[in-house]
Every structure is written in C-alpha cells, then in structure tokens.
C-alpha positions as semicolon CSV with decimal commas, in nm:
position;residue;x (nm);y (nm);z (nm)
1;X;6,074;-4,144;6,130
2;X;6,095;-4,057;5,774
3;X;5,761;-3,943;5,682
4;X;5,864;-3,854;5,285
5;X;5,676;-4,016;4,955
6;X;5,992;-4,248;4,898
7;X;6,017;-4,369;5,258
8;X;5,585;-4,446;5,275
9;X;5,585;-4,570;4,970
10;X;5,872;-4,836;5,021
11;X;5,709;-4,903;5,353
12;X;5,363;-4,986;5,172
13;X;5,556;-5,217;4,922
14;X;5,739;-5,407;5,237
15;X;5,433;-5,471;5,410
16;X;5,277;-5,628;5,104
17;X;5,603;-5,796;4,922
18;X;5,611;-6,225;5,126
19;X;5,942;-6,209;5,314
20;X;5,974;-6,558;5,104
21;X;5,961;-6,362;4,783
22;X;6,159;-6,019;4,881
23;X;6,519;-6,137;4,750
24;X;6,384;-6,236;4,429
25;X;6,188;-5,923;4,396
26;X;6,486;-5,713;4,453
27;X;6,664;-5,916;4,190
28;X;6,412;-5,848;3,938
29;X;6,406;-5,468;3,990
30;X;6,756;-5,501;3,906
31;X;6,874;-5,162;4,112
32;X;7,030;-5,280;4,397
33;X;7,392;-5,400;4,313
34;X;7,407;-5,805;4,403
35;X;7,653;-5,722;4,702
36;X;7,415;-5,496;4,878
37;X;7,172;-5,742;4,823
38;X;7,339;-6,040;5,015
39;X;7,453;-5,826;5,283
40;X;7,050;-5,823;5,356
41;X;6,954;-5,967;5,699
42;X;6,630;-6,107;5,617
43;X;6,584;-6,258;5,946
44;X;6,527;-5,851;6,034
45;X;6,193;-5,801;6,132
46;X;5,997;-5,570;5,886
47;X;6,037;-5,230;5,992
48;X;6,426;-5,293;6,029
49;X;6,447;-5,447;5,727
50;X;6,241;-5,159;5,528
51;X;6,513;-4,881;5,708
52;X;6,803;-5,088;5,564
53;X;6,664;-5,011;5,253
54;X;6,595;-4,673;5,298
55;X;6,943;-4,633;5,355
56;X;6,999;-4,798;5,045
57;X;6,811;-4,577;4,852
58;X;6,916;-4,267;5,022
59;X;7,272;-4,379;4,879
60;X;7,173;-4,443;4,546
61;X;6,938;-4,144;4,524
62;X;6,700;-4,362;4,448
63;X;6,337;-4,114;4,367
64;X;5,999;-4,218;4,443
65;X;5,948;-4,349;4,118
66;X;6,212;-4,631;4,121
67;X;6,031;-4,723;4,445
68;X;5,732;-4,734;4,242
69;X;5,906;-4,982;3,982
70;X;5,983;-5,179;4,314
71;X;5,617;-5,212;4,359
72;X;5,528;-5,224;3,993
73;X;5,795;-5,562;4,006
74;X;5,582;-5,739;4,282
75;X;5,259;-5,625;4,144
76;X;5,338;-5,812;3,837
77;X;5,451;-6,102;3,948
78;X;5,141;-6,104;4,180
79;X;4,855;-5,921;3,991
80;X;4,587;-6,174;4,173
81;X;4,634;-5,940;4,488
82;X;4,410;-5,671;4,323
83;X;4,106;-5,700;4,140
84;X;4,073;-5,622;3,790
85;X;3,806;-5,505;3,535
86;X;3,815;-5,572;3,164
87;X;3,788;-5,315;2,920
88;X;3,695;-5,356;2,509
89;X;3,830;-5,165;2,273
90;X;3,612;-5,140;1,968
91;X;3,613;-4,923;1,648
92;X;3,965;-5,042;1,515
93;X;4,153;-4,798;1,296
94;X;4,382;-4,862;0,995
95;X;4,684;-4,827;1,240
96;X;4,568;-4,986;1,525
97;X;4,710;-5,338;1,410
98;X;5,036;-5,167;1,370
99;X;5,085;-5,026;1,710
100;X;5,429;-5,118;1,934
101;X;5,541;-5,054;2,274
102;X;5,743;-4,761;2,187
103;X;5,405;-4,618;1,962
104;X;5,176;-4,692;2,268
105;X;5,393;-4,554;2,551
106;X;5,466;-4,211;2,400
107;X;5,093;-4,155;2,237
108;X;4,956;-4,270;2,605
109;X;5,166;-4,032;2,822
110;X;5,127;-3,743;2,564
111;X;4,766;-3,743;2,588
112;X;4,829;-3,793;2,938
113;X;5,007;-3,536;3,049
114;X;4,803;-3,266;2,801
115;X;4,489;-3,379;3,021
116;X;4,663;-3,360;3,336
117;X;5,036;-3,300;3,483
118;X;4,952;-3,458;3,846
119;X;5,043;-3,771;3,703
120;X;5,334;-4,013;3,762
121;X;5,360;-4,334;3,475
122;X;5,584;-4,651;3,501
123;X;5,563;-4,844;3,212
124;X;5,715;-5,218;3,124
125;X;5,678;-5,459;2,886
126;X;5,629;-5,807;3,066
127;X;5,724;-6,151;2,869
128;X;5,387;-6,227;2,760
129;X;5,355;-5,946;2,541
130;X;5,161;-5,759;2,798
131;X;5,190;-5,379;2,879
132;X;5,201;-5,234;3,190
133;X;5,165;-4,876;3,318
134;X;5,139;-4,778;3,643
135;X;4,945;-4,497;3,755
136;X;4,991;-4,237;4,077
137;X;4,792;-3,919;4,063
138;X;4,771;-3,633;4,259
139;X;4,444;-3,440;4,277
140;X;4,336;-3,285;3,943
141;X;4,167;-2,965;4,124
142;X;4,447;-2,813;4,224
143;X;4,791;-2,753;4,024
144;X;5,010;-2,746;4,348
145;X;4,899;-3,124;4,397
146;X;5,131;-3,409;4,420
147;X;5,100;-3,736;4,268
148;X;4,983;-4,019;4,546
149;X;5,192;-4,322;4,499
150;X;5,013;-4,477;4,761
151;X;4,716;-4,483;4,551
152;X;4,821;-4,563;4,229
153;X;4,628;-4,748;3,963
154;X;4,738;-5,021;3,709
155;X;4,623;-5,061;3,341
156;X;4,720;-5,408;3,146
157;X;4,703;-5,398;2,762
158;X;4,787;-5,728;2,551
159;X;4,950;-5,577;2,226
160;X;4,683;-5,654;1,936
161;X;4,437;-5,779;2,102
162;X;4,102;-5,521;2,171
163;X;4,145;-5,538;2,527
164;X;4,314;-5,390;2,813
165;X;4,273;-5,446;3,213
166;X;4,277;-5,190;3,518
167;X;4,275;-5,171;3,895
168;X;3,933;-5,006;4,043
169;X;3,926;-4,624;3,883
170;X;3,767;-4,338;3,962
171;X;3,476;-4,223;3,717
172;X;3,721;-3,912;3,601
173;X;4,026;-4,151;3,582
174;X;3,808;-4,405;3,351
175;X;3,710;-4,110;3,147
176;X;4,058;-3,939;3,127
177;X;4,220;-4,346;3,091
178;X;3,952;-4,444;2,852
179;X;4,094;-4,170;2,600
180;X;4,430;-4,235;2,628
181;X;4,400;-4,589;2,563
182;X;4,203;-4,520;2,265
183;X;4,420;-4,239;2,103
184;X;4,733;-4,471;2,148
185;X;4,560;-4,767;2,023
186;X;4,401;-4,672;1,737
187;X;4,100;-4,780;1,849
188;X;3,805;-4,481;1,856
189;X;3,609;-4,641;2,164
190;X;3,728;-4,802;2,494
191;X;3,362;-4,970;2,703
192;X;3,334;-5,167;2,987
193;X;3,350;-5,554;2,896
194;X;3,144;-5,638;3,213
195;X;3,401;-5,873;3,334
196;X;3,597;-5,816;3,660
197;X;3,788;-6,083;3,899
198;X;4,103;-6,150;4,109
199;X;4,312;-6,314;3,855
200;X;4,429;-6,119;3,569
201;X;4,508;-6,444;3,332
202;X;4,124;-6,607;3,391
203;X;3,946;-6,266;3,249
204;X;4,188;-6,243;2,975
205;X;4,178;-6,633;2,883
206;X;3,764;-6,584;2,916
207;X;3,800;-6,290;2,673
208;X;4,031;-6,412;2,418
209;X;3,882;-6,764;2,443
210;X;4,277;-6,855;2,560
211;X;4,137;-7,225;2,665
212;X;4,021;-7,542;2,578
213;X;3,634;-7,574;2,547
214;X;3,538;-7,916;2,478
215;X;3,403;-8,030;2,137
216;X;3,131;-8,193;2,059
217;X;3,365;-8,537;1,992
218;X;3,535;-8,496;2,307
219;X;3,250;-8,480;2,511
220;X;3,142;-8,768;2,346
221;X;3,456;-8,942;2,418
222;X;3,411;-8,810;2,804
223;X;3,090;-8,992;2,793
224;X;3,174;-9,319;2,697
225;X;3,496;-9,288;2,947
226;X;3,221;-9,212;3,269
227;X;3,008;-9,514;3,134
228;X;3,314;-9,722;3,221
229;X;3,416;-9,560;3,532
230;X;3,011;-9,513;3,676
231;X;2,905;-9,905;3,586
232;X;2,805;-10,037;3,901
233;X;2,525;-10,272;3,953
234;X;2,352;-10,090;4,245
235;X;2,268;-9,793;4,031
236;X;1,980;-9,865;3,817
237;X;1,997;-9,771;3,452
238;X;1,753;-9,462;3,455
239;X;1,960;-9,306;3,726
240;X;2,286;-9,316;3,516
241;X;2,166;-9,214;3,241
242;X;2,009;-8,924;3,362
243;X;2,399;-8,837;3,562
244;X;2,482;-8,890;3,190
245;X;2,293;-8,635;3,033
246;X;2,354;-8,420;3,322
247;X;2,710;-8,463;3,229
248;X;2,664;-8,366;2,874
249;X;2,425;-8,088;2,922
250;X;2,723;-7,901;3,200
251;X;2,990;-7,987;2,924
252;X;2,782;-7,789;2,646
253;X;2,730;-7,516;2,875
254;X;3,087;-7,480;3,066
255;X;3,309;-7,732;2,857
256;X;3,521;-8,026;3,003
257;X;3,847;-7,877;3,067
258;X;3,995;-7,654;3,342
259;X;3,775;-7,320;3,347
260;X;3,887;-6,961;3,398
261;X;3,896;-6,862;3,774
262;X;3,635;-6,640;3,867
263;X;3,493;-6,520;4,229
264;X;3,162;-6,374;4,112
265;X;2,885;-6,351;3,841
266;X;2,660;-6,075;3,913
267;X;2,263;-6,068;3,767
268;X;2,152;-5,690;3,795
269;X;1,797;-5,759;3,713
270;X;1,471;-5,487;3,682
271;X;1,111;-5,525;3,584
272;X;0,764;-5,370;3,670
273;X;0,477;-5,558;3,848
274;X;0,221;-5,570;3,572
275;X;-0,121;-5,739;3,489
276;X;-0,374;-5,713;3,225
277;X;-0,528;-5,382;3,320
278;X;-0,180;-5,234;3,528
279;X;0,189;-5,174;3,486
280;X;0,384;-5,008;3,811
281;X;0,570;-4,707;3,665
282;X;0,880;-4,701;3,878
283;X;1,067;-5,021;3,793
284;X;1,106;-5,329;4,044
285;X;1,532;-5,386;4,052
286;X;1,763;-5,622;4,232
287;X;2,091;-5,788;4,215
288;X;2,153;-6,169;4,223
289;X;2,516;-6,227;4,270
290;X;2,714;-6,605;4,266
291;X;3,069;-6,611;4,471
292;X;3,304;-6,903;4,508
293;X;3,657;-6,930;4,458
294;X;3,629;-7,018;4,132
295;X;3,284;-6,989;4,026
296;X;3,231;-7,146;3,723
297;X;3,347;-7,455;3,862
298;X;3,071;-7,472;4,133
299;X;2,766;-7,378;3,809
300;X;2,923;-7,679;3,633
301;X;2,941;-7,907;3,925
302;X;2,593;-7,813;4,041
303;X;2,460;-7,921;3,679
304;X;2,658;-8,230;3,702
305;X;2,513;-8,311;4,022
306;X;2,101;-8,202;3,939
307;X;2,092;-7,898;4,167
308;X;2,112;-7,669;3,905
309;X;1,862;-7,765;3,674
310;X;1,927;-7,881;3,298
311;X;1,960;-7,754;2,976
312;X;2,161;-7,526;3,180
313;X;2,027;-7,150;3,158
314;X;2,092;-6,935;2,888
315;X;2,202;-6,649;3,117
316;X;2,474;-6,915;3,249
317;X;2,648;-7,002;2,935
318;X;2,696;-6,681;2,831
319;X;2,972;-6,670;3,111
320;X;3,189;-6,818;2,860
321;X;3,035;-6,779;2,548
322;X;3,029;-6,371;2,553
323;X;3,312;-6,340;2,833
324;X;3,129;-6,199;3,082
325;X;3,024;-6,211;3,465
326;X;2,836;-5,891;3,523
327;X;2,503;-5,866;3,290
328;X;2,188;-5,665;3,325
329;X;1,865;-5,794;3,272
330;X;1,544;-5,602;3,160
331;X;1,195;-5,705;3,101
332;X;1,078;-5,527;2,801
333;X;0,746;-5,621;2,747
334;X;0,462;-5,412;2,658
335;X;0,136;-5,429;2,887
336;X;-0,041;-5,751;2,866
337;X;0,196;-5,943;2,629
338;X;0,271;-6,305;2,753
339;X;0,600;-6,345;2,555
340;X;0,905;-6,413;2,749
341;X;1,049;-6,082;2,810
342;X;1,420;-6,121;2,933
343;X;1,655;-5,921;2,733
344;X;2,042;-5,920;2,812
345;X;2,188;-5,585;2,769
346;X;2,537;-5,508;2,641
C-alpha cells in the first residue's frame, strides 16, 4: 500500500468527500480531463475507487498540493463540516480599504514563509468575494520537518470587511496567523471576536449584521397578524395578551426573521463569596453553556412560550446585538457595595 503524503492525503479526502457529491467535486477541481472522469466506476467501493485515482495522479504527476486543492474544493463547498472561530481585525490603516486578492496573497505568504518555511498555502478566491487559504504545517522545531497535510488549517477572509474565519489553531499558529493577516490587511491588530460555530455563513451574517432584524413597525405588523391567527374564544383575554407581549418582548431581543445558526452560547462566569465583613480571595468561576442545533432559535422560542422569562436578559440579546456567543462575566464590586455588579468583558 502506498504509504506517501499524496496517497494519505487523497485517502483522507475520499473518506470525507459523499460518494453523491465526488463527480461534481472532481469537476470543480478542474484537473482531471472529463474522459478520465466518466471512465470512473463509482459503484467501486471506496478504497478501489481512491487507487483509481491514485493512478490518476501518478499519471499526471499530480503533487501533494493539487491533492490538497482536491480537499480545499470539498472543504469549500462544505465548510459546515468543521468548526470555525471568528476573528476582528481592528486598527484599520490608510491602505487597508485598498487591499485585493493579488495584494493579500503575496503580503500573507511573504510574512509567512519569513516566520516559518514548514509551511504549505493553497489559496482561492470563492464567488462570494471570500478568500481562502489553506494551511499544512510541519513542525516549527525542527528544519528537516515536513508539512502535515493531514492536519491542515483553514483561514476565511471577506475582502473589506474587518473579519476573517479559521479552523481550531494552535496558540503558536494564532500568533504566527494573527500577524500575517494583519500585515496583509492593513489592519495593525487581529483579536478573537468570541464567536465560534459549525456554519461559516451564520457567524459571518451575525458579524456583519448580513440579515433581517425586525423593526419596530414590523413587529407591530407581526402583532396584529397573531391577534388574528390566536382569537379563539377559549383563551381568556389576559392569557393572550400576555403570549402577546411575550411575542414582542422575543422579537426585540432576537428579531422576527430567520436567525443565524448557532450550536452554542457559552457564559464563562467568576465572582468571590463576599459579605459585609468578608470577601474570599481566590475567585468562585464556572461555565454555563446553551447547545441546540440552532440555538438562538430555542432562546427565542423559550421567550415566546414563558420559560425564559421576559424582558429577555441583557446577556441574551447581546447574541445578536454585539455578534457574539462566548462572553465572560465578572463581578466587580468592591466589599459591601449592593450595586449590581455584572460586567461583560470584551
């Protein structure tokens, strides 16, 4: 069995790539001449299937990087297969506005490259004016090191706009990452946004506010559409209007339209047990964490339906008000104050 980076890699990418999908995958790497691809037998099971291809490649002299755009293809077609963390670039410069693909992709793998050589970078432009790169990197404490395809990493960056995306990084690839993206953006700080989830397009729409959040008229207009739709003469009045103003009260917190799809919001919470003549000096900590398939659809429904009380929390709105799902919480008073003490950190 071929055990070489090229044949693991394009075994990885088989395994993952829907036998539904793989013809239309090939087709939009674009390296495999239309003939070869027809002569396919995609009733093969997998492993046959993946030596075909080999063989393929071994003909073409295909390298491990064109199996890496092979992966790169399905990865961007599917990007809700990996989860991804936001990142906010802040601190524009007077060139950042200006900045193109051709700009960003040299600057990037410049700085790159002068950090570390055990680095192998794909880069594309997809149709929505996205950038992607592609990441595999060998290990950065030796010079004899190879880069590791089957660990490679993925960065997103919508061209002007102060944010970019990535797959889970190492602290020294955030740090090495979070430079690059800066010198060839023109921005002089990349931070964590505190915003991470399975689909790609929800955390960007949440950031860029890429979706409709109701108005104050519409949710009046939602109103008097549920008074016509909830009339019925076993529910006394007090009882509708109260699923009324439940109604409202979600709709100013999470809007009345389709929401960005996340899995979690996570609390990270920390305080000291304190009364009037004592205050613990190691700090109390814990995390509260909401998961559902799409979780800001559950916090609205629960509103709607009185299990999550009303005017919905201020740490709940900011979901979509400061496009966010992770948030720490500190209680900063001083001893024996009785003023409400939570704080949300940046």
């Amino acid at each position: 069995m071929d055990t070489s980076p090229r044949a693991l890699l394009l075994q990885k990418v088989m395994r993952r790539i829907p036998r539904q999908r793989l013809n239309a995958t090939l087709e939009k790497w674009g390296l495999l001449p239309l003939e070869q691809r027809e002569s396919l037998d995609f009733t093969q099971s997998t492993r046959e299937l993946t030596e075909t291809l080999l063989d393929l490649c071994q003909k073409h002299d295909f390298s491990v990087k064109h199996i890496a755009g092979l992966e790169m293809t399905y990865v961007m077609d599917f990007p809700e297969k990996r989860k991804w963390h936001a990142l906010h670039l802040q601190n524009q410069g007077d060139d950042a506005a200006s900045v193109d693909l051709t700009h960003f992709k040299e600057t990037f793998k410049t700085h790159l490259t002068e950090i570390t050589r055990q680095v192998c970078l794909n880069v594309r432009k997809h149709t929505d004016d996205a950038i992607w790169i592609r990441i595999a990197w060998g290990d950065m404490r030796s010079q004899e090191s190879q880069p590791n395809h089957l660990k490679a990493v993925y960065i997103v960056h919508y061209l002007q706009t102060p944010y970019a995306f990535t797959t889970t990084l190492t602290s020294q690839q955030k740090l090495i990452i979070f430079q690059a993206l800066g010198f060839a953006t023109g921005f002089s700080s990349v931070n964590d946004a505190n915003l991470t989830g399975m689909s790609l397009t929800a955390i960007k729409d949440l950031l860029i506010r890429n979706y409709q959040q109701v108005s104050p008229a519409m949710r009046r207009s939602t109103i008097e559409t549920r008074k016509c739709l909830d009339k019925n003469p076993q529910i006394v009045g007090e009882q509708l209007a109260d699923a009324e103003m439940r109604h409202e009260l979600a709709c100013e917190a999470f809007g009345d339209q389709e929401l960005p799809q996340l899995q979690t919001v996570v609390y990270k919470l920390e305080t000291k047990f304190r009364d009037d003549t004592h205050t613990t000096e190691d700090p109390i900590r814990c995390t509260v964490k909401f998961s559902s398939t799409n979780v800001l659809e559950s916090l609205r429904d629960c509103a709607q339906k009185g299990i999550v009380s009303t005017p919905v929390s201020h740490l709940l709105s900011l979901i979509t008000r400061e496009g966010r799902n992770v948030f720490h919480v500190a209680d900063t008073r001083p001893r024996g104050s009785q003023q409400d003490a939570d704080r949300t950190n940046p």
